[in-house]
MINUNU-69098 format. One record per atom (N, C-alpha, C): x, y, z; residue in three letters; atom name; residue number from 1. Coordinates in nm, 2 decimals, padded with zeros to 4 digits, always signed. Each point is the difference from the previous one (the first is absolute). Layout:
X | Y | Z | ALA | CA | NUM
...
REM end
This chain:
+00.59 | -01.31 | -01.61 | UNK | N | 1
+00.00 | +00.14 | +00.01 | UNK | CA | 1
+00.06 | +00.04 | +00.14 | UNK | C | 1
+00.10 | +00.08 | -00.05 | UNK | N | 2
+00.07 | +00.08 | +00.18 | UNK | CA | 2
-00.11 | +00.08 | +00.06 | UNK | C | 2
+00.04 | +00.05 | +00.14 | UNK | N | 3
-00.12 | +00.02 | +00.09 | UNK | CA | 3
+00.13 | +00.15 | +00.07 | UNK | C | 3
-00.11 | +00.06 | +00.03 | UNK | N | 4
+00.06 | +00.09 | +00.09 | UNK | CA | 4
-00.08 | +00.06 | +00.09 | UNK | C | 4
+00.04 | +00.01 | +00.14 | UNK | N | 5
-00.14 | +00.00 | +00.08 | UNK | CA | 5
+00.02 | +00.16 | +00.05 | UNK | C | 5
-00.06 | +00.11 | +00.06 | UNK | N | 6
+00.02 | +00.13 | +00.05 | UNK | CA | 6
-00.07 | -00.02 | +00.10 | UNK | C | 6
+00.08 | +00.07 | +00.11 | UNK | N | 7
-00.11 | +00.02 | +00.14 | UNK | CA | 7
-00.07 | +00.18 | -00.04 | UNK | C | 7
-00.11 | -00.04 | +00.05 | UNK | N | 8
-00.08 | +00.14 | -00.04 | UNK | CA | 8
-00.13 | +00.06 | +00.11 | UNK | C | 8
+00.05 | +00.09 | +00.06 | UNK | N | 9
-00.10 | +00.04 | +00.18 | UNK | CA | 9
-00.05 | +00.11 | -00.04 | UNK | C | 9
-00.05 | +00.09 | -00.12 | UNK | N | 10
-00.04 | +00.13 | -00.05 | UNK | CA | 10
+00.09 | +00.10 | +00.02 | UNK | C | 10
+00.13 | +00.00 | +00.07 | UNK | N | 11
+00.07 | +00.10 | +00.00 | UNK | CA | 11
+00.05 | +00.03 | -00.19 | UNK | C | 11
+00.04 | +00.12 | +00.00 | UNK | N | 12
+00.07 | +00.09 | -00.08 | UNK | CA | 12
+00.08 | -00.11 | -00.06 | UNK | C | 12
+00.09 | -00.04 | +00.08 | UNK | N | 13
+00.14 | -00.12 | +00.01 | UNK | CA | 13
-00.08 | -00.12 | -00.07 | UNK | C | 13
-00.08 | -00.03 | +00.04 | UNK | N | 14
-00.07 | -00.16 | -00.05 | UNK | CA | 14
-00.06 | +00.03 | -00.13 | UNK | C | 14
-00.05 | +00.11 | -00.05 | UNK | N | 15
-00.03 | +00.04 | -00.15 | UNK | CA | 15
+00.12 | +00.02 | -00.07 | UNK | C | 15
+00.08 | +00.01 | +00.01 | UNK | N | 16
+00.13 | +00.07 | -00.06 | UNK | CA | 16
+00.09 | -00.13 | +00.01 | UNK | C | 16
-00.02 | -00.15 | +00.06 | UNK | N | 17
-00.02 | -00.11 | +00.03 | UNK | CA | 17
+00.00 | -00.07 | -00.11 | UNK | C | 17
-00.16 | +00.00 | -00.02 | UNK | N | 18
-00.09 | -00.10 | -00.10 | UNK | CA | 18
+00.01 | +00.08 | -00.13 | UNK | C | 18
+00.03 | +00.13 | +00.00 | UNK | N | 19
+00.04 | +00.06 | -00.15 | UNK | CA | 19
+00.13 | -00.09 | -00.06 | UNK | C | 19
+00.11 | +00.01 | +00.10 | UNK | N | 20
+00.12 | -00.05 | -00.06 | UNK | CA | 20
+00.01 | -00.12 | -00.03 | UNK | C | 20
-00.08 | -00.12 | +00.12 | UNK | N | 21
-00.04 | -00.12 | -00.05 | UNK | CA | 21
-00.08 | -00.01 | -00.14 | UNK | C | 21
-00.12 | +00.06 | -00.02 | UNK | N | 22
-00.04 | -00.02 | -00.14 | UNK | CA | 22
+00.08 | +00.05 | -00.10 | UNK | C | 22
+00.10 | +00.09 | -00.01 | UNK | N | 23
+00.07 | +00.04 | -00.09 | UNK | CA | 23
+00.09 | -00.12 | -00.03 | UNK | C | 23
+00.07 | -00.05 | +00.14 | UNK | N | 24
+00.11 | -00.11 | -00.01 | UNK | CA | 24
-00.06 | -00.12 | -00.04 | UNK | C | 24
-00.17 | -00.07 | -00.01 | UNK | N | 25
-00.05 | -00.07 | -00.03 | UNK | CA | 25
+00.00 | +00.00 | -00.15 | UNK | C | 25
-00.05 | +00.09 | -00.08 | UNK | N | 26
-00.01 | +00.08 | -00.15 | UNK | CA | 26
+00.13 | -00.10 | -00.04 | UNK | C | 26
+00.12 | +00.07 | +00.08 | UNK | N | 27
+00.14 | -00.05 | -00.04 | UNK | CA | 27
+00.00 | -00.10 | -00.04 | UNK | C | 27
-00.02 | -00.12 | +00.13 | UNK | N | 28
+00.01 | -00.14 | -00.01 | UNK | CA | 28
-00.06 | -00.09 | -00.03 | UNK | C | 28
-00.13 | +00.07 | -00.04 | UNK | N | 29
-00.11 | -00.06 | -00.07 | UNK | CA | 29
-00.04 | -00.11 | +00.15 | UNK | C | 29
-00.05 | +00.08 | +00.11 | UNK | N | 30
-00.02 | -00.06 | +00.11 | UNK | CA | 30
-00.09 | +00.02 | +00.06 | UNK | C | 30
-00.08 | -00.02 | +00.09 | UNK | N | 31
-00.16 | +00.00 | +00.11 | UNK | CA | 31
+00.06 | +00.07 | +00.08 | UNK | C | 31
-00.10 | +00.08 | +00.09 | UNK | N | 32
+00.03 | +00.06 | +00.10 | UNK | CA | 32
-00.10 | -00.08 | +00.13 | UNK | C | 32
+00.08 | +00.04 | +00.11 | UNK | N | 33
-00.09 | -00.04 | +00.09 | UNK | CA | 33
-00.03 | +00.10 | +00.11 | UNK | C | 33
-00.05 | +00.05 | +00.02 | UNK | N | 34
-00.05 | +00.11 | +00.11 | UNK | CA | 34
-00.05 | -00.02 | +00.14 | UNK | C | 34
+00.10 | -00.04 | +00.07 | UNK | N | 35
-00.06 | -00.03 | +00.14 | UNK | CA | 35
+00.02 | +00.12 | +00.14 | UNK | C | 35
-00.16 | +00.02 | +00.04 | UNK | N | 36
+00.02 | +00.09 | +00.09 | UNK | CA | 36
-00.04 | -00.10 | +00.13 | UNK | C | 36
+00.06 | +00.02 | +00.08 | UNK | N | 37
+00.00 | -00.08 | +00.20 | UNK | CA | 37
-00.07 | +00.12 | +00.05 | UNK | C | 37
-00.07 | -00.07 | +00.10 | UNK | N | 38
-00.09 | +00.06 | +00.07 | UNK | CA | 38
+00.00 | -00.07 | +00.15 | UNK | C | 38
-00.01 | +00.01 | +00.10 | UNK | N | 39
-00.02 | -00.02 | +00.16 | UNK | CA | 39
-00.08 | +00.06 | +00.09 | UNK | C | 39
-00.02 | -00.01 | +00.10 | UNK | N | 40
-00.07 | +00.07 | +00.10 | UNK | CA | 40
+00.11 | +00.06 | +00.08 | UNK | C | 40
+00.05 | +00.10 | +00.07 | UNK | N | 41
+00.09 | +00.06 | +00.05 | UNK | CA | 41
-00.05 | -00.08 | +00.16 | UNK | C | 41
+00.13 | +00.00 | +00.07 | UNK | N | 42
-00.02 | +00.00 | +00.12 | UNK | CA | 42
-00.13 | +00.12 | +00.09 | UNK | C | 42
+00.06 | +00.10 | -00.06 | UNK | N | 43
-00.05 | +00.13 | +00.07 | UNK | CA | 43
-00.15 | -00.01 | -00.01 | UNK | C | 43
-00.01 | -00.08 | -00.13 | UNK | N | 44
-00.14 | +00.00 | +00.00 | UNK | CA | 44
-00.13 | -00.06 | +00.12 | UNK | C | 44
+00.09 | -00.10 | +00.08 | UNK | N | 45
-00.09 | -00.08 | +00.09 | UNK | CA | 45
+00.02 | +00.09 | +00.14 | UNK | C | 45
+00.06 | +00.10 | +00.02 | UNK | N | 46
-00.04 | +00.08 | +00.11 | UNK | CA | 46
+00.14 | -00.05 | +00.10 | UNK | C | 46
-00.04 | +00.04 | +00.11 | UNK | N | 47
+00.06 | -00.03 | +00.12 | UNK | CA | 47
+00.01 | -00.17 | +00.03 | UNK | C | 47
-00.09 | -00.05 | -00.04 | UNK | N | 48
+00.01 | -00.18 | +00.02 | UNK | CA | 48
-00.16 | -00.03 | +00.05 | UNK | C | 48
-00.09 | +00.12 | +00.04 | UNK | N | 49
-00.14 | -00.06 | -00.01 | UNK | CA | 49
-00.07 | +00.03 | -00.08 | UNK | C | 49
-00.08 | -00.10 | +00.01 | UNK | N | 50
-00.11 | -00.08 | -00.15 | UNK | CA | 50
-00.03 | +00.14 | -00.03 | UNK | C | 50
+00.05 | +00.02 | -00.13 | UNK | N | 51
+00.00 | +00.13 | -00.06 | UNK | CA | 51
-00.09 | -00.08 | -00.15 | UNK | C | 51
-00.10 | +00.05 | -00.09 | UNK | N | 52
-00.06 | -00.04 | -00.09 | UNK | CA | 52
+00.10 | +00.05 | -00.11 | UNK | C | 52
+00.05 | -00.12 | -00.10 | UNK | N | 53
+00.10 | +00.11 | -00.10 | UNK | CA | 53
-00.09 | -00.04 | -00.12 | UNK | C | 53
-00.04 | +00.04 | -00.08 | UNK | N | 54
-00.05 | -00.02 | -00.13 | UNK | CA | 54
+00.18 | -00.03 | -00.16 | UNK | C | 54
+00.01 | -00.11 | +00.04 | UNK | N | 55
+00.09 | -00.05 | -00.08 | UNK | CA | 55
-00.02 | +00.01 | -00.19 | UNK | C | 55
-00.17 | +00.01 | +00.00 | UNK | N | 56
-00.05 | +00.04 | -00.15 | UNK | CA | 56
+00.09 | +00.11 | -00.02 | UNK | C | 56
+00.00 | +00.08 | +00.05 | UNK | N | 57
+00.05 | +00.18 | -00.01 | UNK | CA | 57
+00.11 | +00.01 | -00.05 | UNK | C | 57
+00.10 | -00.10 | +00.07 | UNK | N | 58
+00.15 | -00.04 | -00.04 | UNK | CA | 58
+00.03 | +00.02 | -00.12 | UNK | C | 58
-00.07 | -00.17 | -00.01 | UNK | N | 59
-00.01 | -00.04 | -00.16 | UNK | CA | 59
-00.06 | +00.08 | -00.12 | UNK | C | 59
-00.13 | +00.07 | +00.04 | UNK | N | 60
-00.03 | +00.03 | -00.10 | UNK | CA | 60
+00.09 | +00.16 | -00.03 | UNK | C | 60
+00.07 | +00.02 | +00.11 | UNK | N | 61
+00.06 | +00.14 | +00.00 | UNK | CA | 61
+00.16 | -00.06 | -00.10 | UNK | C | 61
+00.04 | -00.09 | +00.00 | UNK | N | 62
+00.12 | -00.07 | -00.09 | UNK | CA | 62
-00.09 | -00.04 | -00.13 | UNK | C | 62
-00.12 | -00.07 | -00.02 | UNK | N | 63
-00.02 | +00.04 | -00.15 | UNK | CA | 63
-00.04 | +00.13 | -00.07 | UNK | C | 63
-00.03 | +00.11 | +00.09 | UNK | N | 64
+00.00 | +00.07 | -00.08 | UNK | CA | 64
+00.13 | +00.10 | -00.04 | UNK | C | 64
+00.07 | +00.00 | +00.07 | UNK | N | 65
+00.12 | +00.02 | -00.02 | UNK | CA | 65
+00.09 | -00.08 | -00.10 | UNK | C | 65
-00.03 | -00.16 | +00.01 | UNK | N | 66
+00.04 | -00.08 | -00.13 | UNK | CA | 66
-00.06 | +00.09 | -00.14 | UNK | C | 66
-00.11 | +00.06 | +00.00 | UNK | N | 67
-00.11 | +00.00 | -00.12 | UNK | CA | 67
+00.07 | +00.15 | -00.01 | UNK | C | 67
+00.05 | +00.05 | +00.06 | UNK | N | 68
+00.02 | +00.18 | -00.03 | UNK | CA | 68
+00.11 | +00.01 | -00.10 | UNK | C | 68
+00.10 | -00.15 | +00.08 | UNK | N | 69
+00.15 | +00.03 | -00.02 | UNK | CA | 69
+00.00 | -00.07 | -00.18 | UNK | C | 69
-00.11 | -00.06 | -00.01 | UNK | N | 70
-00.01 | -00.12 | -00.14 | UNK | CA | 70
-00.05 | +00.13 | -00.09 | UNK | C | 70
-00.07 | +00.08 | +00.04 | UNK | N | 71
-00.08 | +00.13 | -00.10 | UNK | CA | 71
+00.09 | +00.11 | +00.00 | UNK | C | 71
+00.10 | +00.04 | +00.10 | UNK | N | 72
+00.09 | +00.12 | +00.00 | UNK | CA | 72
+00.11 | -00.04 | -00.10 | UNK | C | 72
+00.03 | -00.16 | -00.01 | UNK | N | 73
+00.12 | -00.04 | -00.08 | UNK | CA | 73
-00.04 | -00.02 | -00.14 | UNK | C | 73
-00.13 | +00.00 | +00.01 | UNK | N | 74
-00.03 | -00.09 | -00.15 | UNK | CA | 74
+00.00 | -00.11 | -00.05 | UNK | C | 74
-00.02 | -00.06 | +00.11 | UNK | N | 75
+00.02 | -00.15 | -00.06 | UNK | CA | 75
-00.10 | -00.08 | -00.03 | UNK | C | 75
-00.15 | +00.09 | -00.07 | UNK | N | 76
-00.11 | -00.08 | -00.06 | UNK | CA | 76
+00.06 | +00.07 | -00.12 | UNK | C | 76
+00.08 | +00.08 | +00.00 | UNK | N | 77
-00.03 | +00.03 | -00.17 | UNK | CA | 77
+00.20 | -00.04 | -00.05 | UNK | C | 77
+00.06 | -00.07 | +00.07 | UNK | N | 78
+00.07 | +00.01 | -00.02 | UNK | CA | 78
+00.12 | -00.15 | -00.13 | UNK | C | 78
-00.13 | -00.08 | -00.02 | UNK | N | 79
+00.03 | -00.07 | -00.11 | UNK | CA | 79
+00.06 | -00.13 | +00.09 | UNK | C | 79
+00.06 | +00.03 | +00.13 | UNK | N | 80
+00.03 | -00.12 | +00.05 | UNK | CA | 80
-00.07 | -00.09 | +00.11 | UNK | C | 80
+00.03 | -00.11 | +00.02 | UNK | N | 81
-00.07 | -00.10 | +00.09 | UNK | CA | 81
+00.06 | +00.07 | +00.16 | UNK | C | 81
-00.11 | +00.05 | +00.05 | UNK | N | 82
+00.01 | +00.01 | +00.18 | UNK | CA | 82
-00.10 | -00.03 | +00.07 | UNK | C | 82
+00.05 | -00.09 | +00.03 | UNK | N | 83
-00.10 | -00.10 | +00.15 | UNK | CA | 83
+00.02 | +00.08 | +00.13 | UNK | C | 83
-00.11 | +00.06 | +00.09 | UNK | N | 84
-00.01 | +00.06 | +00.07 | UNK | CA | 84
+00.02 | -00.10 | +00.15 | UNK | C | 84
+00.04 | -00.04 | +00.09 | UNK | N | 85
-00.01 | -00.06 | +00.09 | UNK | CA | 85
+00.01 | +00.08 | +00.14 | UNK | C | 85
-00.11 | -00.02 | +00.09 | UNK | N | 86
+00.00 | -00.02 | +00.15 | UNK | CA | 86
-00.02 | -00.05 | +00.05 | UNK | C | 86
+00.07 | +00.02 | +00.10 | UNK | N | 87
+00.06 | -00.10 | +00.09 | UNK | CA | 87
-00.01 | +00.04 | +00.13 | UNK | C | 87
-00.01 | -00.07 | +00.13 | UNK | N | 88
+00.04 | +00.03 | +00.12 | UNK | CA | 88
+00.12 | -00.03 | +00.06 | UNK | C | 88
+00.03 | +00.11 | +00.05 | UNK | N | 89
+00.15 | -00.03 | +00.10 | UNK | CA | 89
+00.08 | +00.10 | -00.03 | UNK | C | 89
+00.19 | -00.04 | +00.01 | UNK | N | 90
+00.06 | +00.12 | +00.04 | UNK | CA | 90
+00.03 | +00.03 | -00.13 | UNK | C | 90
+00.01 | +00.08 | -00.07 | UNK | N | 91
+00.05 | +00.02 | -00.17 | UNK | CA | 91
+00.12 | -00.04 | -00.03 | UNK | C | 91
+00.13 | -00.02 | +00.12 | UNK | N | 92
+00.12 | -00.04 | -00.05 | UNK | CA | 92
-00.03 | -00.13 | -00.02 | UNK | C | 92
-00.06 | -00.08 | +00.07 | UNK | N | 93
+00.00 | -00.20 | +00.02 | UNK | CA | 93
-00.06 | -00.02 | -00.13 | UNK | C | 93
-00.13 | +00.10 | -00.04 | UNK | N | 94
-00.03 | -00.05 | -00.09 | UNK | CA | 94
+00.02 | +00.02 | -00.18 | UNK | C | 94
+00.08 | +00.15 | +00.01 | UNK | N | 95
+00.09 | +00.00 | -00.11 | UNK | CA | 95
+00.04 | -00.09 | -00.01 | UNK | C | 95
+00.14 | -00.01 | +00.09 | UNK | N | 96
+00.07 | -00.14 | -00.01 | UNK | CA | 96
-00.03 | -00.12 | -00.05 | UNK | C | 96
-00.10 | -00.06 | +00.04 | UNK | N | 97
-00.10 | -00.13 | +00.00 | UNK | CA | 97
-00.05 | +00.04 | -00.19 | UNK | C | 97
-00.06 | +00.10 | +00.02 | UNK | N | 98
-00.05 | +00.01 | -00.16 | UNK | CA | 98
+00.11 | +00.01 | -00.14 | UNK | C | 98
+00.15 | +00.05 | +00.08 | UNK | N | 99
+00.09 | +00.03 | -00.07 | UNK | CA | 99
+00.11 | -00.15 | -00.05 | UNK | C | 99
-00.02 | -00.06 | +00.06 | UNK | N | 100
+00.07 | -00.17 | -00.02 | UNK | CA | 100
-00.02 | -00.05 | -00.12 | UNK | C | 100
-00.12 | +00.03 | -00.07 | UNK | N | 101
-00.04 | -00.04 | -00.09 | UNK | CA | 101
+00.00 | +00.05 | -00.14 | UNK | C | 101
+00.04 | +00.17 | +00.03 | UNK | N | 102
+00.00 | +00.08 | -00.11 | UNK | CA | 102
+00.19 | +00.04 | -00.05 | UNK | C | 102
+00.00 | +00.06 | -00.07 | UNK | N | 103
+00.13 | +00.09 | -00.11 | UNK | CA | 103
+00.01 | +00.12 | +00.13 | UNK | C | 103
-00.08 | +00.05 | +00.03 | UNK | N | 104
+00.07 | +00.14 | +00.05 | UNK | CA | 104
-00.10 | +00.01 | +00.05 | UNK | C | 104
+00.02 | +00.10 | +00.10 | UNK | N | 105
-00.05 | +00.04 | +00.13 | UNK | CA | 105
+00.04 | +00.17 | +00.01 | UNK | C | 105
-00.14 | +00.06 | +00.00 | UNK | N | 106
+00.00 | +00.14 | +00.03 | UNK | CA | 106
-00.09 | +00.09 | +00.08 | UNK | C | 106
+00.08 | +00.05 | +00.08 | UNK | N | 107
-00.09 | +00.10 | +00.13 | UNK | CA | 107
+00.09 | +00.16 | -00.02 | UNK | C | 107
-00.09 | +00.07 | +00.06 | UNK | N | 108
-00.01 | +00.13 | +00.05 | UNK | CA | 108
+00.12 | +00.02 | +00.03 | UNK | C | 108
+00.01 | +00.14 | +00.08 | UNK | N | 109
+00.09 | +00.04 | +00.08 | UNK | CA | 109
-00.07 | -00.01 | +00.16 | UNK | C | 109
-00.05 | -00.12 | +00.05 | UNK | N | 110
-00.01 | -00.01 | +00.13 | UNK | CA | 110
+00.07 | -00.14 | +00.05 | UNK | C | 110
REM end
């Protein structure tokens, strides 16, 4: 079975994303793969002293954005295989990295 992976961050762009992928999936009789990247920003650690960063917040602020972008597109009701994946780090490395393996590769307009 072909594979097609979507990067997906809750924007507008990343729904309009994972629509077209599940549509082009329907086509090819193919899985989707949905991976949203998540990191700690620099900004977040302050000036450089021992600043407390709650790294939960990050993460769980990228799944729920994973979970918004999976419900705005329809992709529990939408008859095809989508594996939701997160991940840490920069979204381009790990598109990439997750894209090696698949048919097609689709992102937003960012």
């Amino acid at each position: 079975m072909s594979t097609i992976v979507v990067g997906v961050d809750g924007s507008p762009g990343s729904v309009a994303a994972l629509r077209f992928a599940i549509d082009e999936a329907r086509l090819r009789r193919a899985e989707v793969r949905a991976l949203s990247a998540w990191h700690v920003p620099l900004g977040a650690y302050g000036d450089g002293w021992a600043v407390p960063v709650d790294i939960d917040s990050f993460r769980e602020l990228a799944q729920s954005a994973l979970e918004a972008t999976l419900d705005q597109a329809g992709a529990h009701e939408s008859g095809v295989s989508v594996t939701p994946l997160l991940s840490e780090g920069q979204a381009a490395d790990l598109l990439c990295a997750e894209a090696r393996s698949a048919d097609l590769l689709v992102v937003g307009s960012r």
